[in-house]
DSSP file (Angstrom, degrees, kcal/mol; ACC not computed):
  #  RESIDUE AA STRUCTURE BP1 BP2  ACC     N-H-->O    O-->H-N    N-H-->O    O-->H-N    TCO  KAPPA ALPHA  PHI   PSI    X-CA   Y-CA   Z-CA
    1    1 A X              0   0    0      0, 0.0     2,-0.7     0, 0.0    69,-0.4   0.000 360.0 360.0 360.0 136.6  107.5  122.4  120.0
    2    2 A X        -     0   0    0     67,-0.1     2,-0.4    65,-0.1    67,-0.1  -0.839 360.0-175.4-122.5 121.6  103.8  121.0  120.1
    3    3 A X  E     -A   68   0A   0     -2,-0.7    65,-2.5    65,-0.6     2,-0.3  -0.927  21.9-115.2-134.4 170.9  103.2  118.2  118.2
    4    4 A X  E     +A   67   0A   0     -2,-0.4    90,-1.6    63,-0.2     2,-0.6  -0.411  30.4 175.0-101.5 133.7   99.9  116.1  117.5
    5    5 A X  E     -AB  66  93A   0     61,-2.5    61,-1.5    -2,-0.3     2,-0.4  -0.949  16.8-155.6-143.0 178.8   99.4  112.5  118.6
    6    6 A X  E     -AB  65  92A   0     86,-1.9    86,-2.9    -2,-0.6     2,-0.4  -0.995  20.3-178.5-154.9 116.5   96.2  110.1  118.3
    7    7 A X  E     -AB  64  91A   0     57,-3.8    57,-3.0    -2,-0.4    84,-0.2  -0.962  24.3-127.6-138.7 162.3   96.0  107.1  120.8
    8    8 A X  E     -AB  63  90A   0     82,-2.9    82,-3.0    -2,-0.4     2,-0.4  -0.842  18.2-167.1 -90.6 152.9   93.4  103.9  121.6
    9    9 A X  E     -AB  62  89A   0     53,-1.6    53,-2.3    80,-0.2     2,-0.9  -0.976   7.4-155.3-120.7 129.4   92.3  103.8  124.9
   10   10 A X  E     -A   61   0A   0     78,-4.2    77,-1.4    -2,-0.4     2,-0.4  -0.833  23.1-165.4 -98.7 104.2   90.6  100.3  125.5
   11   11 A X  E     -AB  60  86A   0     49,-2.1    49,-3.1    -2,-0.9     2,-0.3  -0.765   8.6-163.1 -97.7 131.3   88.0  100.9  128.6
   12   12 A X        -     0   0    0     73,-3.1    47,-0.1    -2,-0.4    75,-0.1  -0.853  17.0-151.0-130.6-179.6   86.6   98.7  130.4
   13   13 A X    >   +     0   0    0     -2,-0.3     3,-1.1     3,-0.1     2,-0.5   0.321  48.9 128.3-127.7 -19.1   83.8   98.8  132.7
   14   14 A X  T 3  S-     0   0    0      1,-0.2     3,-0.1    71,-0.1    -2,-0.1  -0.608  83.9  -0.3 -61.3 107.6   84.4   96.3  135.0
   15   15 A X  T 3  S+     0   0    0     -2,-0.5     2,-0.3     1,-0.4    -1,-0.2   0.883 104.2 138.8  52.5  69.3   84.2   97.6  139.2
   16   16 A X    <   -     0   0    0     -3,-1.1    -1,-0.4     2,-0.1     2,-0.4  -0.877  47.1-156.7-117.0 168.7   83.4  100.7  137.4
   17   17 A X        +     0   0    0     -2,-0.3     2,-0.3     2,-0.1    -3,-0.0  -0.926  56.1   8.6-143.6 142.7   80.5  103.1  138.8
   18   18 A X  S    S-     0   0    0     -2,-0.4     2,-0.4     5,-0.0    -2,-0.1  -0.852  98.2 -27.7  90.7-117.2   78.7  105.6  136.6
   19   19 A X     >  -     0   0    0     -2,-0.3     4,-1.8     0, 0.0     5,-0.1  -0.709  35.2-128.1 147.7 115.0   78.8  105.9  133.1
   20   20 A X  H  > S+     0   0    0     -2,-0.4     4,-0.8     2,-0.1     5,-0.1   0.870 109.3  64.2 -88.7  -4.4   80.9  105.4  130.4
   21   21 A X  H >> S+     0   0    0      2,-0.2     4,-4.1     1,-0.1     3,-0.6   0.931 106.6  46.2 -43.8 -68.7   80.4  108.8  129.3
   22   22 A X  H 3> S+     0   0    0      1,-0.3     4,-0.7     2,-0.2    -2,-0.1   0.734 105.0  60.5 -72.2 -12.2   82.1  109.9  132.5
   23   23 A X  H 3X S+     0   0    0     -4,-1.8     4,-1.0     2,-0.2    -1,-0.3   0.697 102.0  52.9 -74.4 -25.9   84.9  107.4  132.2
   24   24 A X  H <X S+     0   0    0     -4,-0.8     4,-2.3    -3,-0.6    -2,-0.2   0.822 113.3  41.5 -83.1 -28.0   85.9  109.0  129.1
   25   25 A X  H  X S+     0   0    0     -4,-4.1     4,-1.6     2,-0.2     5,-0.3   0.904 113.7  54.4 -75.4 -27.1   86.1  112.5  130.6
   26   26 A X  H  X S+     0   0    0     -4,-0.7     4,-1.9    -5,-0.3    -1,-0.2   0.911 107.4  45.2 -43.5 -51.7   87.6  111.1  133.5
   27   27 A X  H >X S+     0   0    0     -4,-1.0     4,-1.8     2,-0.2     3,-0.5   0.988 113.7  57.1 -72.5 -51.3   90.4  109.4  131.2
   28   28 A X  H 3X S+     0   0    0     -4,-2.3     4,-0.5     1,-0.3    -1,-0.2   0.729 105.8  50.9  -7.4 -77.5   90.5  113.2  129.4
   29   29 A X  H 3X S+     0   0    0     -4,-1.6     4,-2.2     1,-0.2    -1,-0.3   0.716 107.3  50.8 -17.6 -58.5   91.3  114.8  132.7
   30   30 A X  H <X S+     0   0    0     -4,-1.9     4,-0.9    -3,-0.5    -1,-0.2   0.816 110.3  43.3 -75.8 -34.6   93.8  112.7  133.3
   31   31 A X  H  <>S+     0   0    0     -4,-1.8     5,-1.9     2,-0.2     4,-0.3   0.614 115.8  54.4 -86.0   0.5   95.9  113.0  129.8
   32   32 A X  H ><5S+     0   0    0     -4,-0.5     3,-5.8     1,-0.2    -2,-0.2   0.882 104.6  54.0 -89.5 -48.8   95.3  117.1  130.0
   33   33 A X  H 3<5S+     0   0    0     -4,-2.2    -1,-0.2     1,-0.2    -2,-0.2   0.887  92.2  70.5 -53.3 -32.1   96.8  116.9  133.3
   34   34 A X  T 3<5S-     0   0    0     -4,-0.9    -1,-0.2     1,-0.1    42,-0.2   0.503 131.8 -90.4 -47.8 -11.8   99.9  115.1  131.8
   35   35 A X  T < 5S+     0   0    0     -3,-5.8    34,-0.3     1,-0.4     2,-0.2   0.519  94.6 122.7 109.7  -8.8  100.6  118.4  130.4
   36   36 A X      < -     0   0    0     -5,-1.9     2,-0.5    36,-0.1    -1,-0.4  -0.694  58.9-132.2-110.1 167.5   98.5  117.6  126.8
   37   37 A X  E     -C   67   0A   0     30,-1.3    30,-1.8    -2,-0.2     2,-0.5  -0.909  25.0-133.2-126.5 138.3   95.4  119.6  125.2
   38   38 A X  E     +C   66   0A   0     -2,-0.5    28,-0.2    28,-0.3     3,-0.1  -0.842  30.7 176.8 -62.0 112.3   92.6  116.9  124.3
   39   39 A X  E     -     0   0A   0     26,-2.7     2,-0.4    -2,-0.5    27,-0.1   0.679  58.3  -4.6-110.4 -33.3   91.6  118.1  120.7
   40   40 A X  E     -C   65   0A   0     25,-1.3    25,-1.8     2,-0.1    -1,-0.5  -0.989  59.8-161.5-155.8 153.9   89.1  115.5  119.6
   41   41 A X  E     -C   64   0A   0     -2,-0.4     2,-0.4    23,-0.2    23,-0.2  -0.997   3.9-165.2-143.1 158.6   87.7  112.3  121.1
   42   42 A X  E     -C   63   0A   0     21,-1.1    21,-1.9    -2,-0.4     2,-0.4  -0.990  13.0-149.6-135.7 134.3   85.9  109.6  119.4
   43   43 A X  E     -C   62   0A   0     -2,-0.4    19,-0.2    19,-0.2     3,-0.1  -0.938  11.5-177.0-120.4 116.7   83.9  106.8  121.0
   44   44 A X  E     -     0   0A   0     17,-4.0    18,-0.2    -2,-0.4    -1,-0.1   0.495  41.2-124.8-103.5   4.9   84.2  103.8  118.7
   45   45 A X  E     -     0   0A   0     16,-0.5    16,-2.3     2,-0.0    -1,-0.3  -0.235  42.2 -46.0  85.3-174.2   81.6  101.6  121.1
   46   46 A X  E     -C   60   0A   0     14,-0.2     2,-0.3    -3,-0.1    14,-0.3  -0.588  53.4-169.1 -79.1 143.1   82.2   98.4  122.7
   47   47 A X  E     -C   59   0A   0     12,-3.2    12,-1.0    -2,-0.2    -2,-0.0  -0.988  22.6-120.0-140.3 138.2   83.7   95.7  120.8
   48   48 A X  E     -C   58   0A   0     -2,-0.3    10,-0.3    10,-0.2     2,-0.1  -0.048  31.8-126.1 -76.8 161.7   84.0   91.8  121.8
   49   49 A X        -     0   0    0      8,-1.6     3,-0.1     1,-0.1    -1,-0.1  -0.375  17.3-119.2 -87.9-171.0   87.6   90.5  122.0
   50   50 A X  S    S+     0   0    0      1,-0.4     2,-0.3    -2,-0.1    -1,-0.1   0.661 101.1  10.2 -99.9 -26.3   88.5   87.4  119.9
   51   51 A X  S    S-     0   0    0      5,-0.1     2,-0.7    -3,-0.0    -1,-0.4  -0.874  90.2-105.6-134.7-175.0   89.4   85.7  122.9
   52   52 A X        -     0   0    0     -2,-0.3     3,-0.4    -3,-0.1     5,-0.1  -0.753  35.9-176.4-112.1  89.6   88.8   86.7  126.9
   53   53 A X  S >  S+     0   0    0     -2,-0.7     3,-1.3     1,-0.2    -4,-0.0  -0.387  83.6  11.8 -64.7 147.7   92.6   87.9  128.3
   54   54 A X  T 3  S-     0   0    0      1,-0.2    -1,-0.2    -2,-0.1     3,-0.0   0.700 129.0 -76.8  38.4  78.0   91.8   88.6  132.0
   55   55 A X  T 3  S+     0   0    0     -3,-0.4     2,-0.4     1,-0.1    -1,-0.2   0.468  97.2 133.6 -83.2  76.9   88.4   86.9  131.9
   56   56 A X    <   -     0   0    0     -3,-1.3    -3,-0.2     1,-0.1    -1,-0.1  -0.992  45.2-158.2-124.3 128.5   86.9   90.2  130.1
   57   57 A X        -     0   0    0     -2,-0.4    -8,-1.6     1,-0.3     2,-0.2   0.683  61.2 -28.8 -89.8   2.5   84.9   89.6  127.3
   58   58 A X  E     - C   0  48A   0    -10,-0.3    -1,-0.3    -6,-0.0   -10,-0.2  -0.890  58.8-160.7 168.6 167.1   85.1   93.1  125.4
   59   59 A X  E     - C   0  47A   0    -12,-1.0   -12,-3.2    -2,-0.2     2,-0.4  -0.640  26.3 -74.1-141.3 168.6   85.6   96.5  126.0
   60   60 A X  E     -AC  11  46A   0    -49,-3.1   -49,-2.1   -14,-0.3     2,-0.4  -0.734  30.8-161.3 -52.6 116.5   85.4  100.2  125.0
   61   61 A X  E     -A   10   0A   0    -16,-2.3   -17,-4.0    -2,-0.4   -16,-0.5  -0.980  12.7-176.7-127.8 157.2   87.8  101.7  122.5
   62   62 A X  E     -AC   9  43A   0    -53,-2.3   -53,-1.6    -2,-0.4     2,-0.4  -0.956  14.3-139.7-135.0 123.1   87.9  105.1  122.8
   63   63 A X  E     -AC   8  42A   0    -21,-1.9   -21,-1.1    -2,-0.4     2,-0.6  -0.886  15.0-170.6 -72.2 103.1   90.1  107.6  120.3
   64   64 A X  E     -AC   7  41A   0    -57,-3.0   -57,-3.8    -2,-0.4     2,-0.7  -0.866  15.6-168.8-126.2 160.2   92.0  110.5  121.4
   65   65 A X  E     +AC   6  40A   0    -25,-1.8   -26,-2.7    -2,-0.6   -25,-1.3  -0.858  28.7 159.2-117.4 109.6   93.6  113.1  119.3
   66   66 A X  E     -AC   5  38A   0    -61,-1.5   -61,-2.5    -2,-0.7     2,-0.5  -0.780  20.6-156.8-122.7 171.8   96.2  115.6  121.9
   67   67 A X  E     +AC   4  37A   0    -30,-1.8   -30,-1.3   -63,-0.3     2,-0.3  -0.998  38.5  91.2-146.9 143.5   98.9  117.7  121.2
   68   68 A X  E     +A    3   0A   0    -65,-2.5   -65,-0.6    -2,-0.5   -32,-0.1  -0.946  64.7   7.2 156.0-164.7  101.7  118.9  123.1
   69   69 A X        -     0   0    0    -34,-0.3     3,-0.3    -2,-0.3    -1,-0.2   0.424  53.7-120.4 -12.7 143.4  105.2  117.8  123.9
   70   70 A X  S    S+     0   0    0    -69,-0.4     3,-0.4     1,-0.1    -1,-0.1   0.856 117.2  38.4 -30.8 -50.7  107.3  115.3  122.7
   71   71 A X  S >> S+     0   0    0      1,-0.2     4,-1.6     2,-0.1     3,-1.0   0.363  89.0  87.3 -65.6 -17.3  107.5  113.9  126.3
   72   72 A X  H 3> S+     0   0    0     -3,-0.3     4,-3.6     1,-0.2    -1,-0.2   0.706  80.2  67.8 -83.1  -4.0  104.0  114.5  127.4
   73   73 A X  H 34 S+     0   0    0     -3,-0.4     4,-0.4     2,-0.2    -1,-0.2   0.764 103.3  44.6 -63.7 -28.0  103.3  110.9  125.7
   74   74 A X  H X> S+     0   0    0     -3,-1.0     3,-3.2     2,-0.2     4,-1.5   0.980 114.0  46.6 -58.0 -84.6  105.3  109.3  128.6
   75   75 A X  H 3X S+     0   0    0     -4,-1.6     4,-1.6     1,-0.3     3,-0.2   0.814 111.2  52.8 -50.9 -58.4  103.8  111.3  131.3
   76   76 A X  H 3X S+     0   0    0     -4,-3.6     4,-2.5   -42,-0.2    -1,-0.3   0.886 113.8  42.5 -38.3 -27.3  100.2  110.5  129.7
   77   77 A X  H <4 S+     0   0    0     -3,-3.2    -2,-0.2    -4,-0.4    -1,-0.2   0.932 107.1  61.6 -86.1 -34.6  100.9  106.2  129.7
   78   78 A X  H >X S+     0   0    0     -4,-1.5     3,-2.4    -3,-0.2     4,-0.9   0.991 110.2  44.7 -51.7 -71.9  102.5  106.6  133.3
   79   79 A X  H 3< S+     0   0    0     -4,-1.6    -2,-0.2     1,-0.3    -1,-0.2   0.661 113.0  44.0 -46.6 -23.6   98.7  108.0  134.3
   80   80 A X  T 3< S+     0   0    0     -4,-2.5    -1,-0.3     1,-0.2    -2,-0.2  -0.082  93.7  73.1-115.6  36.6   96.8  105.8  132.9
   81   81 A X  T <4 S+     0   0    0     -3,-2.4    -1,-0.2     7,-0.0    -2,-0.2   0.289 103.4  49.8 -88.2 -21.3   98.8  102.9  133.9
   82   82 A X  S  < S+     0   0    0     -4,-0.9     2,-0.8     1,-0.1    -2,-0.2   0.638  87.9  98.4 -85.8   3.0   97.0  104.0  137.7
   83   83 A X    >   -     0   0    0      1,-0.1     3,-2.0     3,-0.1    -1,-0.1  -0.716  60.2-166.1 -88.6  77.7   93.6  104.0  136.0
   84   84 A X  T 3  S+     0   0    0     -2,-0.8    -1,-0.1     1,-0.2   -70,-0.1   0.746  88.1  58.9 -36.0 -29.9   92.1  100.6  136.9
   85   85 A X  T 3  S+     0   0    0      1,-0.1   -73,-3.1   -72,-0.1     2,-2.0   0.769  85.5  83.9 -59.2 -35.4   89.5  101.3  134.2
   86   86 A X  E <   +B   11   0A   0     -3,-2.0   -75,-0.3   -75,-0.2    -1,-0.1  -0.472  51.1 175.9 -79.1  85.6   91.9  101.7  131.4
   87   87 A X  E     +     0   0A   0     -2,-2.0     2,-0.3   -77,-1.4   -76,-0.2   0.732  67.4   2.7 -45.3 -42.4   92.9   98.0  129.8
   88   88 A X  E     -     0   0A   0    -78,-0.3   -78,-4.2     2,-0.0     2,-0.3  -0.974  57.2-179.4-165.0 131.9   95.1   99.2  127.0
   89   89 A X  E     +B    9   0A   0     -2,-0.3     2,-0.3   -80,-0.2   -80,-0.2  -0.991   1.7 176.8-145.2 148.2   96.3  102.1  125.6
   90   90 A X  E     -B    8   0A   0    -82,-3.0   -82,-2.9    -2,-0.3     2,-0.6  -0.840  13.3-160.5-147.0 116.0   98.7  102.8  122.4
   91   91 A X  E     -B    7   0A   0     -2,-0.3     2,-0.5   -84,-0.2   -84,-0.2  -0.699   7.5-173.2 -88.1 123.6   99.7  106.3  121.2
   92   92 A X  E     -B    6   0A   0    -86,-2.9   -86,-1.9    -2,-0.6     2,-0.6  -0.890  27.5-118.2-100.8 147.9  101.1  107.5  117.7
   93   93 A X  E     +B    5   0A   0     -2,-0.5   -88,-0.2   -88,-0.2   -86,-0.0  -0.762  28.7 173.1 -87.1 131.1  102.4  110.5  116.2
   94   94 A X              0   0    0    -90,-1.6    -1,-0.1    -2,-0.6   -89,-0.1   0.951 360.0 360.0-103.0 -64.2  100.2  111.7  113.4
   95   95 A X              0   0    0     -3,-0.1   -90,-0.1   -90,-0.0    -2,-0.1   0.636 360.0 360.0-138.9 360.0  102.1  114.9  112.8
């Protein structure tokens, strides 16, 4: 049973090399490999924080809309807890 989920990924940029284009296919890669189909992505741009946690001032947040398991939400947050790039991430189920 495949069901649909939407999460933010907050990217940052810091000891990154290349592109933040190619950090968001990077991050893709990485949830499709979890076993989930990428359906849409959204680049909401950079946005300042209200204060600086871990002396960042602001970040990427980055939408993506996947479907597939129930479980494959786990397996995505387990990879991109190994993603130095990735700051935050929070998944819902839409439907």
């Amino acid at each position: 049973m495949s069901r649909k989920y939407e999460g933010l990924i907050i990217l940052t940029s810091k000891n990154q090399e290349g592109s933040m284009d190619d950090l968001i296919t990077a991050v893709s890669k990485d949830i499709e490999a979890a076993g989930a189909k990428v359906e849409n992505i959204n680049n909401m741009g950079r946005k300042d924080f209200a204060y600086t946690p871990r002396n960042i001032a602001g970040a990427h947040y980055v939408t993506y809309t996947v479907s597939g398991e129930p479980d494959c939400v786990s397996k995505i947050q387990e990879k991109l807890a190994l993603n130095g790039s990735v700051y935050m991430n929070q998944f819902n189920r839409v439907a």
